[in-house]
Gaussian input, Z-matrix of N, CA and C with variables (Angstrom, degrees):
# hf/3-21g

backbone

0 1
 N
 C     1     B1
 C     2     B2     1     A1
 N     3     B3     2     A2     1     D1
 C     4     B4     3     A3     2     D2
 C     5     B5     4     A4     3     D3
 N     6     B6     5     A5     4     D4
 C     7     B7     6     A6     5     D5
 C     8     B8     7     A7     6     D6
 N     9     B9     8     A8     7     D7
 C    10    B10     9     A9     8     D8
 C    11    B11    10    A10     9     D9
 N    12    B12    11    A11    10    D10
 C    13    B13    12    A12    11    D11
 C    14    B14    13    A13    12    D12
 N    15    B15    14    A14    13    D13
 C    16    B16    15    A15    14    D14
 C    17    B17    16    A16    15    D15
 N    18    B18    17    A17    16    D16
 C    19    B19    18    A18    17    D17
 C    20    B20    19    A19    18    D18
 N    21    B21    20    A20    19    D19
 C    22    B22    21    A21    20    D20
 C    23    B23    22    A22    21    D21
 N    24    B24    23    A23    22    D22
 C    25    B25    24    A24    23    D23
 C    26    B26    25    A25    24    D24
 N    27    B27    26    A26    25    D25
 C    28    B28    27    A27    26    D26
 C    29    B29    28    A28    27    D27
 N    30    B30    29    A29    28    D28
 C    31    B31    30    A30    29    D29
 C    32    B32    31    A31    30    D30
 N    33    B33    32    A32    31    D31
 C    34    B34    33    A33    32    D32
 C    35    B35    34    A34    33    D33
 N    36    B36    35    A35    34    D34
 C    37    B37    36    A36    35    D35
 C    38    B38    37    A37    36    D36
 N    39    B39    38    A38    37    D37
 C    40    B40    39    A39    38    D38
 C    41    B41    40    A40    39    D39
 N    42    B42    41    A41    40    D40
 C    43    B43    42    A42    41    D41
 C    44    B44    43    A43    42    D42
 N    45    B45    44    A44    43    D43
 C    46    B46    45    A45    44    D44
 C    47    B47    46    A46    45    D45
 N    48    B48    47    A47    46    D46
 C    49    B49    48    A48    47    D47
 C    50    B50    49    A49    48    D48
 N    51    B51    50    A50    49    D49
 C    52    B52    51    A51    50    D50
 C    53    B53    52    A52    51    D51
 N    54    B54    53    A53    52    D52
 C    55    B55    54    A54    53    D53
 C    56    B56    55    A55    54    D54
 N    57    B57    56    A56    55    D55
 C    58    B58    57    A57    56    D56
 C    59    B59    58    A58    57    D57
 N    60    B60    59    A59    58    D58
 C    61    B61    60    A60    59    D59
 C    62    B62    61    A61    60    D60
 N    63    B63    62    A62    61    D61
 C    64    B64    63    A63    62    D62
 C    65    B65    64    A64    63    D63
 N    66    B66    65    A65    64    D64
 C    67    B67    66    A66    65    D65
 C    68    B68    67    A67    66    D66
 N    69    B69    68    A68    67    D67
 C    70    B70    69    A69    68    D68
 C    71    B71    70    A70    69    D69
 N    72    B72    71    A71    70    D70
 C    73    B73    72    A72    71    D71
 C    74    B74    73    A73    72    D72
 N    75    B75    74    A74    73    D73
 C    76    B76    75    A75    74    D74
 C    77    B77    76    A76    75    D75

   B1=1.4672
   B2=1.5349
   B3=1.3430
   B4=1.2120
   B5=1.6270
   B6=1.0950
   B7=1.2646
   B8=1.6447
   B9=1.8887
   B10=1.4520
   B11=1.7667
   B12=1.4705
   B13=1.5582
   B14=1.5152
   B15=0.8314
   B16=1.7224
   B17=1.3090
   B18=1.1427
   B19=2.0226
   B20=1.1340
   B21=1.6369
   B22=1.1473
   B23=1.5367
   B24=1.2060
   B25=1.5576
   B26=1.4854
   B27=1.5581
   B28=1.5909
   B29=1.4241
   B30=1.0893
   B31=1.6834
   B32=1.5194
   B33=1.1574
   B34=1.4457
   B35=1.2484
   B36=0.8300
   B37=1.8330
   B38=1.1465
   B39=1.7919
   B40=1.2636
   B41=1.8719
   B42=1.2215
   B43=2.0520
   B44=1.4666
   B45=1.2697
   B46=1.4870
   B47=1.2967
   B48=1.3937
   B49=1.4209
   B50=2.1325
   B51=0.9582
   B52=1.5821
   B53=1.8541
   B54=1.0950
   B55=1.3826
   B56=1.5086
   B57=1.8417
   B58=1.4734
   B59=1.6192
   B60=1.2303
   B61=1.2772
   B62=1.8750
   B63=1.1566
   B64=1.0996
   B65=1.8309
   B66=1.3834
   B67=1.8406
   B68=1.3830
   B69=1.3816
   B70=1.5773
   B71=1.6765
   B72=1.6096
   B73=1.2679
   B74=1.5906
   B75=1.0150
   B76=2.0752
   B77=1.3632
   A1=110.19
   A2=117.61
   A3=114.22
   A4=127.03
   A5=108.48
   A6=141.40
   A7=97.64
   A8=109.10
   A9=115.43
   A10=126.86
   A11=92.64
   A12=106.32
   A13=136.78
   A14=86.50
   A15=120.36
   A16=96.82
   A17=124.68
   A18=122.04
   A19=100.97
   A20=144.80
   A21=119.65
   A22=160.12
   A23=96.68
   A24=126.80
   A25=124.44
   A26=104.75
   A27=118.86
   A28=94.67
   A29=132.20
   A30=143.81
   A31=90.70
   A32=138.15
   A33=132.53
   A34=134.08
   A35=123.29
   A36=137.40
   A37=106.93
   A38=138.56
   A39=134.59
   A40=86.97
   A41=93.41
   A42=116.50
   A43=101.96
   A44=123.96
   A45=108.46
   A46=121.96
   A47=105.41
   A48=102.77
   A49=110.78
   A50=102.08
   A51=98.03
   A52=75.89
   A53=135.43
   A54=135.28
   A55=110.49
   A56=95.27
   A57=100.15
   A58=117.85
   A59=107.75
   A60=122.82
   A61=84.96
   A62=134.04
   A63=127.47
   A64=100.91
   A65=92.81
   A66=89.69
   A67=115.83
   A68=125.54
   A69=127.49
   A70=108.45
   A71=103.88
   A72=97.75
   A73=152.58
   A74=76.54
   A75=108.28
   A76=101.50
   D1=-55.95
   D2=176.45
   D3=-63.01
   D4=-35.60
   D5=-174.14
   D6=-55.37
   D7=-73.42
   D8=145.81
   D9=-1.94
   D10=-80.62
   D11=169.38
   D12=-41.59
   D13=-44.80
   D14=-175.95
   D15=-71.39
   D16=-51.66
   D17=179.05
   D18=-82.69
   D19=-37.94
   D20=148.71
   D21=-25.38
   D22=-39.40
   D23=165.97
   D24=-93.96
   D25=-12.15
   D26=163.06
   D27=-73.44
   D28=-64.41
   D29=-135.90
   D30=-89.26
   D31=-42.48
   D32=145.99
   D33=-38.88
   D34=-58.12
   D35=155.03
   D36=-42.85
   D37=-41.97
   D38=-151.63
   D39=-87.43
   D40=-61.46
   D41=179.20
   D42=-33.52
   D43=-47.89
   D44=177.43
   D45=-83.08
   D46=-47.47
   D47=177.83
   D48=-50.95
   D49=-19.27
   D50=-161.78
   D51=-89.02
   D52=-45.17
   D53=-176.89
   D54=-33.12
   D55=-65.14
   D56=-172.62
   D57=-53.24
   D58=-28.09
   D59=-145.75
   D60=-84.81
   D61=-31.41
   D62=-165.93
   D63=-94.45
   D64=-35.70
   D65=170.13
   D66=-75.92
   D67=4.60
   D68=169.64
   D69=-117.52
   D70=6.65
   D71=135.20
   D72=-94.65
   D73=-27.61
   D74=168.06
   D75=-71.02

């Protein structure tokens, strides 16, 4: 479960940061 969680909130963190990174390319 935690374990679960824990890659959840990795893969979230990764998703935005790659987000921002494409809206500070535009």
């Amino acid at each position: 479960m935690f374990c679960s969680i824990h890659s959840v909130k990795r893969y979230t963190s990764i998703t935005l940061s790659v987000s921002v990174g494409q809206a500070a390319n535009t």
